[in-house]
PyMOL Python script that loads the backbone (N, CA, C, O; Angstrom):
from pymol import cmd

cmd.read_pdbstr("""\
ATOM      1  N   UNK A   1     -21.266   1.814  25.048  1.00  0.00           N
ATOM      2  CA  UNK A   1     -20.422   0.990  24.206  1.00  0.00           C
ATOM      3  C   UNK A   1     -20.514   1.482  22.765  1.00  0.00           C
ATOM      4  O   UNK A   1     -21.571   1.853  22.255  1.00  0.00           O
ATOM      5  N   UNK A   2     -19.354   1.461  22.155  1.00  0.00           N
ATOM      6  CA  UNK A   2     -19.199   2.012  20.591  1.00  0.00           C
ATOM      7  C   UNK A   2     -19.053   1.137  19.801  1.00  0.00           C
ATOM      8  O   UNK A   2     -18.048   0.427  19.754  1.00  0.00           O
ATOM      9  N   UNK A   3     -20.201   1.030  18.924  1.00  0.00           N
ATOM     10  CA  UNK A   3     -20.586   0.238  17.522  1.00  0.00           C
ATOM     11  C   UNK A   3     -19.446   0.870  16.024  1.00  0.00           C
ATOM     12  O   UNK A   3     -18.956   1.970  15.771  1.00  0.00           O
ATOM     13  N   UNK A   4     -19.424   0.157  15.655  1.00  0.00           N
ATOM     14  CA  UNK A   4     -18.505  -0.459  14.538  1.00  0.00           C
ATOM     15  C   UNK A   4     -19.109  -0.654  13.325  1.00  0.00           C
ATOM     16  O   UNK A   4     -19.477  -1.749  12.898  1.00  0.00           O
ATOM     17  N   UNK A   5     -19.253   0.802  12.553  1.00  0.00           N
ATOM     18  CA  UNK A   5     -20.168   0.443  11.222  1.00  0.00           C
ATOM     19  C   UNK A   5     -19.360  -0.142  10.030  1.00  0.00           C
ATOM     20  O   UNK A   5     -18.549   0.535   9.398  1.00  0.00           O
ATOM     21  N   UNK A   6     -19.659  -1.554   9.743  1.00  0.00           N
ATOM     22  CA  UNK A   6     -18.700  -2.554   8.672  1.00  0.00           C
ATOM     23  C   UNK A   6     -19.181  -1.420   7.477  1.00  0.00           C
ATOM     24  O   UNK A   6     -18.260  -1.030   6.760  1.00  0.00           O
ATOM     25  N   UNK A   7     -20.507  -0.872   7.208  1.00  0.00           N
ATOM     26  CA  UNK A   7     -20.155  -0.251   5.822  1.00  0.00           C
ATOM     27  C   UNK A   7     -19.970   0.688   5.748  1.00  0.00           C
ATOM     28  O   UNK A   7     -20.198   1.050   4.593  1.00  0.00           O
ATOM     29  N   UNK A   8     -19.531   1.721   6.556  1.00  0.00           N
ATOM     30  CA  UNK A   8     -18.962   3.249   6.519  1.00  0.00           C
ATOM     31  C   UNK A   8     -17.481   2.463   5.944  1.00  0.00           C
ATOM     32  O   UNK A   8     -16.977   2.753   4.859  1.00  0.00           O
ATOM     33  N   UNK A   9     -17.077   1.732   6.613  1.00  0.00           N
ATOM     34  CA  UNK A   9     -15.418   1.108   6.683  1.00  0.00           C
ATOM     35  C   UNK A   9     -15.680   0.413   5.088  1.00  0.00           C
ATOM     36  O   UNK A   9     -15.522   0.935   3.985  1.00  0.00           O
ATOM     37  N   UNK A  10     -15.835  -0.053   5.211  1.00  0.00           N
ATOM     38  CA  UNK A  10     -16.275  -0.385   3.225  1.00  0.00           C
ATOM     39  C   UNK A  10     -16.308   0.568   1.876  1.00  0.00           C
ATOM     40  O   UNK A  10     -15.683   0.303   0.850  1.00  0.00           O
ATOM     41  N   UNK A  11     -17.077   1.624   2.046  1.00  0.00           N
ATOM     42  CA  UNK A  11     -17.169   2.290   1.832  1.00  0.00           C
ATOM     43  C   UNK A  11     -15.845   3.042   1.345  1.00  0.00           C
ATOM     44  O   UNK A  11     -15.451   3.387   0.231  1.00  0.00           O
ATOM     45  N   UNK A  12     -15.288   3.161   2.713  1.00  0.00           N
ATOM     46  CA  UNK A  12     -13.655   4.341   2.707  1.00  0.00           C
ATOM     47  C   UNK A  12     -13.052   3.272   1.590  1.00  0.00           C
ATOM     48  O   UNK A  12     -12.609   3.610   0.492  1.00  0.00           O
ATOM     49  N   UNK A  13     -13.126   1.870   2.110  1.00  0.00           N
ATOM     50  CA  UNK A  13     -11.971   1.220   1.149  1.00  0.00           C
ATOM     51  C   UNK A  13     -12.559   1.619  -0.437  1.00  0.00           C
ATOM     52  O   UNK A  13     -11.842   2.092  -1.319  1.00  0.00           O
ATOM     53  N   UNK A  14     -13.428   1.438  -0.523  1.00  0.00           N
ATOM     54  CA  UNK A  14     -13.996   1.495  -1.993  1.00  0.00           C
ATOM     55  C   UNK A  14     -13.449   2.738  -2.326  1.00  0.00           C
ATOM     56  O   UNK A  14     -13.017   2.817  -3.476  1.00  0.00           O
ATOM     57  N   UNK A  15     -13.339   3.911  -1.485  1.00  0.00           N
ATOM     58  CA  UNK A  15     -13.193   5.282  -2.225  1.00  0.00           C
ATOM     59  C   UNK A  15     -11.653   5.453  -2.702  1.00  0.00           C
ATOM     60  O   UNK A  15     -11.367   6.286  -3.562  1.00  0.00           O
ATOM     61  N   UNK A  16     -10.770   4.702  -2.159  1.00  0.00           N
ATOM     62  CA  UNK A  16      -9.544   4.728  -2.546  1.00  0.00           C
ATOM     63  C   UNK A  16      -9.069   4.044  -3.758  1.00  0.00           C
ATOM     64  O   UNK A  16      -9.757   3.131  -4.213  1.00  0.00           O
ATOM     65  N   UNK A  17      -7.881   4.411  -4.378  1.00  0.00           N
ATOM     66  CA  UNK A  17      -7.482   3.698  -5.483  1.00  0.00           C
ATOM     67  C   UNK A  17      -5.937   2.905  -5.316  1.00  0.00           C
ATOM     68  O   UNK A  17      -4.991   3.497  -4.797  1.00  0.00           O
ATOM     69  N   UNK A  18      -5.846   1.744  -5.737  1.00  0.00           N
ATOM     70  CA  UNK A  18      -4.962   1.180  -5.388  1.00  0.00           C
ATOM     71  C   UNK A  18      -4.103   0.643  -7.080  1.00  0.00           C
ATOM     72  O   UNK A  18      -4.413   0.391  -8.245  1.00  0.00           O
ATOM     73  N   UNK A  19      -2.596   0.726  -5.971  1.00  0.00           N
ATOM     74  CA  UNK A  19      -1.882  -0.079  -7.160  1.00  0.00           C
ATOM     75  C   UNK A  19      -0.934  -0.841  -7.166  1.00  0.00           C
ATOM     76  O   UNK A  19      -0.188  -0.404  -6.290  1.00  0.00           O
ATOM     77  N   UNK A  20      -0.127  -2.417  -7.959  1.00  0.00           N
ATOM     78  CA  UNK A  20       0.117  -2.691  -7.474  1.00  0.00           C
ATOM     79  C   UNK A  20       1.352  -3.124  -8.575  1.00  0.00           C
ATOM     80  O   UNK A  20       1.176  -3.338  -9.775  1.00  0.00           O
ATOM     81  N   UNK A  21       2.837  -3.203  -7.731  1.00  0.00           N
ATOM     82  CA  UNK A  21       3.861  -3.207  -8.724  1.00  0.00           C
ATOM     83  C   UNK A  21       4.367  -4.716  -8.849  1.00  0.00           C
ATOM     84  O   UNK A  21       5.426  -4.741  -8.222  1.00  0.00           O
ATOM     85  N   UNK A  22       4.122  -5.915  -9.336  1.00  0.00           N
ATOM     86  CA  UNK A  22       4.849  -7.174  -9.278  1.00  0.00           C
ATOM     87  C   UNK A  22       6.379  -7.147  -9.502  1.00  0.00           C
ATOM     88  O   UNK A  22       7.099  -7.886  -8.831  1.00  0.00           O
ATOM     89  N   UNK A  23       6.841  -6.387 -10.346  1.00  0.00           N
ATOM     90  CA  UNK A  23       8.265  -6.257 -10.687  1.00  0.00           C
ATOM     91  C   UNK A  23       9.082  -7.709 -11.331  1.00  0.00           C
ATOM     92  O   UNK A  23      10.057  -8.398 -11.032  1.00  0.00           O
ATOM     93  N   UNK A  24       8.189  -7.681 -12.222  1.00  0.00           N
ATOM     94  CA  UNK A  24       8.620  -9.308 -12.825  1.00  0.00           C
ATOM     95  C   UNK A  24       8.344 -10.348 -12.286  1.00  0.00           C
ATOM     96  O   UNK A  24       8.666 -11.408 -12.822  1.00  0.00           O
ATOM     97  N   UNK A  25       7.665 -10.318 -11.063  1.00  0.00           N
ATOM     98  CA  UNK A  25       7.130 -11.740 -10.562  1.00  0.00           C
ATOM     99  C   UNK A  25       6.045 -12.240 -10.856  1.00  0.00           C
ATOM    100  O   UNK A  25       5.435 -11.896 -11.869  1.00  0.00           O
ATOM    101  N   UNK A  26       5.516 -13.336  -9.846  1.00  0.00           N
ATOM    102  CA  UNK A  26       3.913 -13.311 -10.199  1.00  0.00           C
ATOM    103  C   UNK A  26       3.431 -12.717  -9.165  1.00  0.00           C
ATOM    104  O   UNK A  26       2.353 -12.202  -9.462  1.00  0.00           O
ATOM    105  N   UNK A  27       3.794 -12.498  -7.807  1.00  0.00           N
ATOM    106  CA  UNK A  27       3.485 -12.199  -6.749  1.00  0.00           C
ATOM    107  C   UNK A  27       3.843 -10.107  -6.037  1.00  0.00           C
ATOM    108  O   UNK A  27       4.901  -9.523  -5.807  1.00  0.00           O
ATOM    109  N   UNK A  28       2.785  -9.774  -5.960  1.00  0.00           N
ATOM    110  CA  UNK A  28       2.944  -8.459  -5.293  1.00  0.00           C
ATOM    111  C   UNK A  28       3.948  -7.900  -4.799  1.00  0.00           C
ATOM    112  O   UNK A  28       3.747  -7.829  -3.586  1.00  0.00           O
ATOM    113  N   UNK A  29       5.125  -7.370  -5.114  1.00  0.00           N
ATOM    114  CA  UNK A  29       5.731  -6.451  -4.030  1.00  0.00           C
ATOM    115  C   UNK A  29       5.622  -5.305  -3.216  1.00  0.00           C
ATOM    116  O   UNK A  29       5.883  -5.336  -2.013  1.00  0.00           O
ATOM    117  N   UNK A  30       5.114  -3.928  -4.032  1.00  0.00           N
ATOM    118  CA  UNK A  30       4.545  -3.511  -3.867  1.00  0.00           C
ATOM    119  C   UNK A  30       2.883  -2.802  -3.730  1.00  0.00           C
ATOM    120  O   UNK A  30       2.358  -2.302  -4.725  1.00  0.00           O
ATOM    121  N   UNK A  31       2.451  -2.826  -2.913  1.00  0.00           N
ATOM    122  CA  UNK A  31       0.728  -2.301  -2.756  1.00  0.00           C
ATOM    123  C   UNK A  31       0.966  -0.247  -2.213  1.00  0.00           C
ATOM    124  O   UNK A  31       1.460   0.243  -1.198  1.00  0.00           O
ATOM    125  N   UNK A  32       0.280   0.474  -3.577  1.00  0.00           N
ATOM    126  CA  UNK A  32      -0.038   1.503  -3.000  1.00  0.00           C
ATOM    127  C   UNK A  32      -1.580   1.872  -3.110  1.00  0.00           C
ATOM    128  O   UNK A  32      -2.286   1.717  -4.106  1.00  0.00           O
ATOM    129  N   UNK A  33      -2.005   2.458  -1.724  1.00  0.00           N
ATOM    130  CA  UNK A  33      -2.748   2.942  -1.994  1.00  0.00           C
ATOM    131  C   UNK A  33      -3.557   4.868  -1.859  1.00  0.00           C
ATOM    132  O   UNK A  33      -3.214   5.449  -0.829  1.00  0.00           O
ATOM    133  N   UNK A  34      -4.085   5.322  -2.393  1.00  0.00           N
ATOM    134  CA  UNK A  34      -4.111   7.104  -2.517  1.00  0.00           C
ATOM    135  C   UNK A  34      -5.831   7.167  -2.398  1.00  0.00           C
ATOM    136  O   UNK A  34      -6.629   6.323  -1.992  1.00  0.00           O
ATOM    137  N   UNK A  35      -5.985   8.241  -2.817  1.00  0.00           N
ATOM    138  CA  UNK A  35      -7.584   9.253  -3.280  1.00  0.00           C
ATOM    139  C   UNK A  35      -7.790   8.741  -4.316  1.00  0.00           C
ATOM    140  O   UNK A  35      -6.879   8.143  -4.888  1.00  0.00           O
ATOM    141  N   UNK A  36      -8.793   8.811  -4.743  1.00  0.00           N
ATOM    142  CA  UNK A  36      -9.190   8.521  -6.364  1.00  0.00           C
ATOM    143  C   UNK A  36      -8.769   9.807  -6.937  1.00  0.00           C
ATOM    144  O   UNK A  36      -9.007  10.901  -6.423  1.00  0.00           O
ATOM    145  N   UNK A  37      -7.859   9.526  -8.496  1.00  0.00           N
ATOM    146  CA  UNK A  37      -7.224  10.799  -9.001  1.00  0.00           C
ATOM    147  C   UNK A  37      -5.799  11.522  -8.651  1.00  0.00           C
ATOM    148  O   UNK A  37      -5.336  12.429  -9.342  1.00  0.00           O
ATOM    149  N   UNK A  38      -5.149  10.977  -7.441  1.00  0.00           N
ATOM    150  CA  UNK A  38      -3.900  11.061  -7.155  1.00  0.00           C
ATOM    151  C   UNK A  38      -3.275  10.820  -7.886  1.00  0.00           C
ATOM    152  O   UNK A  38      -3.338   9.683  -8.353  1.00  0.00           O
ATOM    153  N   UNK A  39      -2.019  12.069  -8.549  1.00  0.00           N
ATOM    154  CA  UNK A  39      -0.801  11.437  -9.418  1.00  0.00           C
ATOM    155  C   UNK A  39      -0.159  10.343  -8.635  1.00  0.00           C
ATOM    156  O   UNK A  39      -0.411  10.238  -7.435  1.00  0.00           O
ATOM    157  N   UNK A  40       0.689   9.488  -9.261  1.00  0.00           N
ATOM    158  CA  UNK A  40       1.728   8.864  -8.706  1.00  0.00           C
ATOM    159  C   UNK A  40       2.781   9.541  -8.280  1.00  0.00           C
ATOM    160  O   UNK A  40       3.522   9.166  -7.371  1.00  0.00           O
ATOM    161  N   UNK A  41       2.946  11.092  -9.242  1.00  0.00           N
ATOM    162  CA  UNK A  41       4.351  11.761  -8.588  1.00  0.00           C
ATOM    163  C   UNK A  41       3.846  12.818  -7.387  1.00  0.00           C
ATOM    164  O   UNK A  41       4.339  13.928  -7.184  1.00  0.00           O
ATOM    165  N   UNK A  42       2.620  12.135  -6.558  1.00  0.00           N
ATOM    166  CA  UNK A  42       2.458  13.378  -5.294  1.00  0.00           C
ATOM    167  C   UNK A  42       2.447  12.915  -4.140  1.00  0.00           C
ATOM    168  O   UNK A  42       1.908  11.824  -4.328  1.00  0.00           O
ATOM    169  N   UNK A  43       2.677  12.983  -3.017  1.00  0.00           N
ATOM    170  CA  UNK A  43       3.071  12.353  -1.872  1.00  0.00           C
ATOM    171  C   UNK A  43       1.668  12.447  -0.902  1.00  0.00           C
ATOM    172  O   UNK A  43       1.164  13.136  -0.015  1.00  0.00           O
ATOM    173  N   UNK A  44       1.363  10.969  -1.918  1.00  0.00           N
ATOM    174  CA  UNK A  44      -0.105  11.369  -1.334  1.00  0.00           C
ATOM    175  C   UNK A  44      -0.357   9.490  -0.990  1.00  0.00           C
ATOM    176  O   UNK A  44      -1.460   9.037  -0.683  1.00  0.00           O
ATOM    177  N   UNK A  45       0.523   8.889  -1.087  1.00  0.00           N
ATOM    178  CA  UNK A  45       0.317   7.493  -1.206  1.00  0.00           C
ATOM    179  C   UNK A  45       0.747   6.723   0.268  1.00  0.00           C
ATOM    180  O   UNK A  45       1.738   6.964   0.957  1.00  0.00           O
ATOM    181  N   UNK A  46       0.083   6.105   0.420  1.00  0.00           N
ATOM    182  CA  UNK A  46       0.924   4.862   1.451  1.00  0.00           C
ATOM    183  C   UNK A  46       1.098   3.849   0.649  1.00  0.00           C
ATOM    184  O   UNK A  46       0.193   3.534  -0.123  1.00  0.00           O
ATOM    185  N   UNK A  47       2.409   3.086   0.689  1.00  0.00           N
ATOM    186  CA  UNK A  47       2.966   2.322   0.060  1.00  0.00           C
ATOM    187  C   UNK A  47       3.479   1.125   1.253  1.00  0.00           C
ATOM    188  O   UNK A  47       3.947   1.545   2.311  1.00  0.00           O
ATOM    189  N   UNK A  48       3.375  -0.182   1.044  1.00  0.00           N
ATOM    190  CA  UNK A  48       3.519  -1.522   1.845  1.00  0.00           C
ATOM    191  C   UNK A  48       4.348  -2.456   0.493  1.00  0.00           C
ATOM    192  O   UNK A  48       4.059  -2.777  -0.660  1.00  0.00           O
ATOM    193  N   UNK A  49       5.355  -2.617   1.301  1.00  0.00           N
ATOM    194  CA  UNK A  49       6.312  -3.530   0.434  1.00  0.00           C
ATOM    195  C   UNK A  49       6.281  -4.858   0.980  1.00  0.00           C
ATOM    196  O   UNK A  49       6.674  -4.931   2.144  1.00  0.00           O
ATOM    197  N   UNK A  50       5.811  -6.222   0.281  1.00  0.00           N
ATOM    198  CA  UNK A  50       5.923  -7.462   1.038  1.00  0.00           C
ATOM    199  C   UNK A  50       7.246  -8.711   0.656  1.00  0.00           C
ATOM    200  O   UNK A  50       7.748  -8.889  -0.454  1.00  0.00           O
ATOM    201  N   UNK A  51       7.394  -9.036   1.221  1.00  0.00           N
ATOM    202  CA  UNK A  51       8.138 -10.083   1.793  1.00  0.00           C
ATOM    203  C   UNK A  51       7.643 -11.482   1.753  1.00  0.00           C
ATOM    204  O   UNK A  51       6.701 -11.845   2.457  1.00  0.00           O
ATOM    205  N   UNK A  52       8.546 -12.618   0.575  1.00  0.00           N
ATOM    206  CA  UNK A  52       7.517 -13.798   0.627  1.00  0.00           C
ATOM    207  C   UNK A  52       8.930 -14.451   0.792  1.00  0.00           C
ATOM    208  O   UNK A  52      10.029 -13.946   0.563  1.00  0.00           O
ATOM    209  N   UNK A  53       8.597 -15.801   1.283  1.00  0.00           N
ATOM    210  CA  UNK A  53       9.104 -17.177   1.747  1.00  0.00           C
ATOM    211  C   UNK A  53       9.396 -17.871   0.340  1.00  0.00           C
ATOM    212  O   UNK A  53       8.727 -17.590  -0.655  1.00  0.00           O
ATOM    213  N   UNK A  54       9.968 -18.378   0.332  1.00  0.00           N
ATOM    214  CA  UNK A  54      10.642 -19.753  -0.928  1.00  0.00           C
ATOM    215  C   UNK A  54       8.817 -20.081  -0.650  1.00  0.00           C
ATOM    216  O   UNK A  54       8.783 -19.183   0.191  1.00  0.00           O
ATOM    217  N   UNK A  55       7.820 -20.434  -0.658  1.00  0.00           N
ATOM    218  CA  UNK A  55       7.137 -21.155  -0.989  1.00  0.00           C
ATOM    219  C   UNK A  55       5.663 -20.072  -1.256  1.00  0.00           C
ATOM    220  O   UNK A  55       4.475 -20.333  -1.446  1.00  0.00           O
ATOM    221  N   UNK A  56       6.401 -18.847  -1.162  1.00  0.00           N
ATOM    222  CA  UNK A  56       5.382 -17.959  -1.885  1.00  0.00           C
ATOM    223  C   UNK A  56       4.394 -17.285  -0.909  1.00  0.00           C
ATOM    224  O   UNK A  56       3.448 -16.697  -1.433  1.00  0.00           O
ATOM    225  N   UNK A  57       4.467 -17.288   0.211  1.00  0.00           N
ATOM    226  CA  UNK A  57       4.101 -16.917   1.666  1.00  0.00           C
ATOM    227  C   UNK A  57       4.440 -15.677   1.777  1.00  0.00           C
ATOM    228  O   UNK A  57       5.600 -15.451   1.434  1.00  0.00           O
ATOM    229  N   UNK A  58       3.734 -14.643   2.197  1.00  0.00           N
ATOM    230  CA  UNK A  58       3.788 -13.114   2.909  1.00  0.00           C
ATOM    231  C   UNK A  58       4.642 -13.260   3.659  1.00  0.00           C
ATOM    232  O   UNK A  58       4.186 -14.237   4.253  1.00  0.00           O
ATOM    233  N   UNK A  59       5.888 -12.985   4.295  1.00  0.00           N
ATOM    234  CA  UNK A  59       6.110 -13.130   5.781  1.00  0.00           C
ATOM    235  C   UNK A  59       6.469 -11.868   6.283  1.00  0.00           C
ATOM    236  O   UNK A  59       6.882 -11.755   7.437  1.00  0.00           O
ATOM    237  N   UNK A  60       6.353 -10.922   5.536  1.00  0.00           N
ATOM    238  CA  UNK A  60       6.506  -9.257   6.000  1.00  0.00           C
ATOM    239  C   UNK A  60       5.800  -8.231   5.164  1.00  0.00           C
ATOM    240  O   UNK A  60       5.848  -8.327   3.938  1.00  0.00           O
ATOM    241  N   UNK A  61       5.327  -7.523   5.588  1.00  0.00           N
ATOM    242  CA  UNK A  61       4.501  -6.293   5.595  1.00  0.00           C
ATOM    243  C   UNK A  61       4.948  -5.255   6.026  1.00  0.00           C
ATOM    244  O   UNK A  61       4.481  -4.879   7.101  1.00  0.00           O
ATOM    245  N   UNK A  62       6.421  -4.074   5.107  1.00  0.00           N
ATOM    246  CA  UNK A  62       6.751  -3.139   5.764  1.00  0.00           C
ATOM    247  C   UNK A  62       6.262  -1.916   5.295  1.00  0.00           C
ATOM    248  O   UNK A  62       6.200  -1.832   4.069  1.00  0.00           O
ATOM    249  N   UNK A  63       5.764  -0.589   6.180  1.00  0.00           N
ATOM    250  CA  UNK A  63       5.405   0.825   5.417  1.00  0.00           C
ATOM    251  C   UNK A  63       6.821   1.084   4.950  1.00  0.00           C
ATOM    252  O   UNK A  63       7.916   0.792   5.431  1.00  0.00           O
ATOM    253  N   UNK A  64       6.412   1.788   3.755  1.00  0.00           N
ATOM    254  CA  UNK A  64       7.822   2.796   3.132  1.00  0.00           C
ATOM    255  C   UNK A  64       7.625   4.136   4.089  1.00  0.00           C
ATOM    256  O   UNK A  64       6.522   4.634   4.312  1.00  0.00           O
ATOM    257  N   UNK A  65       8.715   4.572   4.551  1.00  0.00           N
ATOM    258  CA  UNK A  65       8.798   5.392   5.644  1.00  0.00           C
ATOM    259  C   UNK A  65       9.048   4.767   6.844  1.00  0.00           C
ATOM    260  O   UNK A  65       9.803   5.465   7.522  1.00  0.00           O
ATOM    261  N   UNK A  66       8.646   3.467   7.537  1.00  0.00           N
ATOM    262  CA  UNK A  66       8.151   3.047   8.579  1.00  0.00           C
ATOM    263  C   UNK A  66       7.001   3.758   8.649  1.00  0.00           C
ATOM    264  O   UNK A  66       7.532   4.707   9.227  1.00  0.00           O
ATOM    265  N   UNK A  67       5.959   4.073   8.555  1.00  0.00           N
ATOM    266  CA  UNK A  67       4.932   4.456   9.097  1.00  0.00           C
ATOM    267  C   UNK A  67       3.480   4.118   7.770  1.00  0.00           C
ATOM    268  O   UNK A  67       3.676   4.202   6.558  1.00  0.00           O
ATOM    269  N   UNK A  68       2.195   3.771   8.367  1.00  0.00           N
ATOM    270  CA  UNK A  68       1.261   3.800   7.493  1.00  0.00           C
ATOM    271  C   UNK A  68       1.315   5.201   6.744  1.00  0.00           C
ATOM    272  O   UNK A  68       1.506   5.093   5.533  1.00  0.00           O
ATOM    273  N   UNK A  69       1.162   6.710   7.314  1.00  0.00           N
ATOM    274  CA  UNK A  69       1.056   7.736   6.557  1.00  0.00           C
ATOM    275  C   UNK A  69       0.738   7.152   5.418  1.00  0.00           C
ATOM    276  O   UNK A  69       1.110   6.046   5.023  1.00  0.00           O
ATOM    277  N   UNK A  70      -0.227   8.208   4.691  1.00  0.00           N
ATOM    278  CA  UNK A  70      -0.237   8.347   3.161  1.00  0.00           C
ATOM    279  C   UNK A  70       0.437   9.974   2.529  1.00  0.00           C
ATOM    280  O   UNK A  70      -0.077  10.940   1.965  1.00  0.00           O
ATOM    281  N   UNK A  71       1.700   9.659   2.941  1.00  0.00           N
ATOM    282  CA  UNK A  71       3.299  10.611   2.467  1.00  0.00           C
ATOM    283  C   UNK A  71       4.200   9.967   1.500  1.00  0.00           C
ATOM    284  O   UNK A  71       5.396  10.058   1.779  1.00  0.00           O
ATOM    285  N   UNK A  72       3.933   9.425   0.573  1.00  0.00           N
ATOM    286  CA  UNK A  72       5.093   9.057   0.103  1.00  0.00           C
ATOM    287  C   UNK A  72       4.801   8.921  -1.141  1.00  0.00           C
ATOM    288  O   UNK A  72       3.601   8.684  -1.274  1.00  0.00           O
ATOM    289  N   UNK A  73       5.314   8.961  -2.021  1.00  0.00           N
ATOM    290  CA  UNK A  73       5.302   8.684  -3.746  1.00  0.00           C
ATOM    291  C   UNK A  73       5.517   7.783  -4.181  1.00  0.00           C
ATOM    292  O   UNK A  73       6.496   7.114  -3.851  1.00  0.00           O
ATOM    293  N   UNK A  74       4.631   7.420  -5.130  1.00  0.00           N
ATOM    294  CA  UNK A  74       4.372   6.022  -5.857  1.00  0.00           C
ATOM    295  C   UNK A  74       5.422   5.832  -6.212  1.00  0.00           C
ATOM    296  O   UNK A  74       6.208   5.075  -5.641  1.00  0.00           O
ATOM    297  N   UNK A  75       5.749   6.715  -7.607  1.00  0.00           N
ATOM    298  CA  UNK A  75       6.997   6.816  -8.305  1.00  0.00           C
ATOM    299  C   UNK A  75       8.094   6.119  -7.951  1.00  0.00           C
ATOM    300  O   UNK A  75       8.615   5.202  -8.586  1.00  0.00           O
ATOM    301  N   UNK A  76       8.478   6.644  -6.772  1.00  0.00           N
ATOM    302  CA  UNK A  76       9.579   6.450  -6.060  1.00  0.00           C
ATOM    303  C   UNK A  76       9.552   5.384  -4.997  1.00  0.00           C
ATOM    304  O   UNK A  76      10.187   5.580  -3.961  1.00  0.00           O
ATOM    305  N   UNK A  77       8.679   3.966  -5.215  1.00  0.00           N
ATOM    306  CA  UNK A  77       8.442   3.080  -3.976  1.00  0.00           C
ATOM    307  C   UNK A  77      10.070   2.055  -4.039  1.00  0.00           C
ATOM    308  O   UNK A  77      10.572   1.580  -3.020  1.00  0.00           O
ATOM    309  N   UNK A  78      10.661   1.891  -5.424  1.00  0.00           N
ATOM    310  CA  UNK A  78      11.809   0.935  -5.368  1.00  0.00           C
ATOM    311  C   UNK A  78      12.717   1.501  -4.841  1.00  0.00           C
ATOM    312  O   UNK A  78      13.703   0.820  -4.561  1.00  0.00           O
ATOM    313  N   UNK A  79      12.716   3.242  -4.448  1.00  0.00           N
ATOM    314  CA  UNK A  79      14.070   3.407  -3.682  1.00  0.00           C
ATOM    315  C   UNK A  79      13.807   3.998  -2.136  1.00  0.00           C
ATOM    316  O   UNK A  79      14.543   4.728  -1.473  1.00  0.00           O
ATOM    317  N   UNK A  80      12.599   3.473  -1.820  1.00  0.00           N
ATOM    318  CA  UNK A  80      12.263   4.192  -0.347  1.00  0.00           C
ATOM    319  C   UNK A  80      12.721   3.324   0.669  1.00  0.00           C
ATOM    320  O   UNK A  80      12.889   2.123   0.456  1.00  0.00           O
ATOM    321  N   UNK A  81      12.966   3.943   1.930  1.00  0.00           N
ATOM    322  CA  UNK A  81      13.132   2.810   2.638  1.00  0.00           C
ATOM    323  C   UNK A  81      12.131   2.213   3.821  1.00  0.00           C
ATOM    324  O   UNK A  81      11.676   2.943   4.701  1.00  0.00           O
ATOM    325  N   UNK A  82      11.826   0.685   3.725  1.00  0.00           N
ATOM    326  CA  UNK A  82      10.461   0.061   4.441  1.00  0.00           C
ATOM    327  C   UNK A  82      11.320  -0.599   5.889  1.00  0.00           C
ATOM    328  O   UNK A  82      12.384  -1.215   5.953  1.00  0.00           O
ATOM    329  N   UNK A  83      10.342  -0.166   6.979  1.00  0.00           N
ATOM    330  CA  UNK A  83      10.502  -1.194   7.985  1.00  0.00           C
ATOM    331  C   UNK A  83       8.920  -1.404   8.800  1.00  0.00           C
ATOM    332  O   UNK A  83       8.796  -2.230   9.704  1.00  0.00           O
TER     333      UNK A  83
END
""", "prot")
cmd.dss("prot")
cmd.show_as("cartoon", "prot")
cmd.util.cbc("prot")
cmd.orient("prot")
């Protein structure tokens, strides 16, 4: 049976750098995250665009691309397309 180390997985998250675009709201639209030191203009990011409810609720979580990959550019997250 294969064990599940919580702080190797901790760890990875810590090593990454994240960012996050509100776009005039109060609430997140976009979340990217890269390497520590990644430009924004290199296609080095996974980017998740969310989706909230009239009462301020998540109700979608799409990759830009469709896919998790970390392919895609920060820069460019308002004209990518998410499913």
């Amino acid at each position: 049976m294969k064990t599940f180390n919580h702080k190797a997985k901790l760890t990875l998250l810590e090593d990454l750098q994240y960012k996050l675009d509100y776009s005039g709201g109060a609430n997140p639209i976009y979340i990217g995250q890269s390497y520590p030191g990644a430009a924004t203009s290199t296609a080095t990011w996974q980017i998740k665009k969310l989706t909230y409810d009239g009462n301020g609720n998540v109700t979608v979580v799409a990759f830009a691309g469709g896919t998790p990959d970390a392919n895609q550019i920060w820069d460019n997250r308002a004209t990518l397309s998410y499913s």
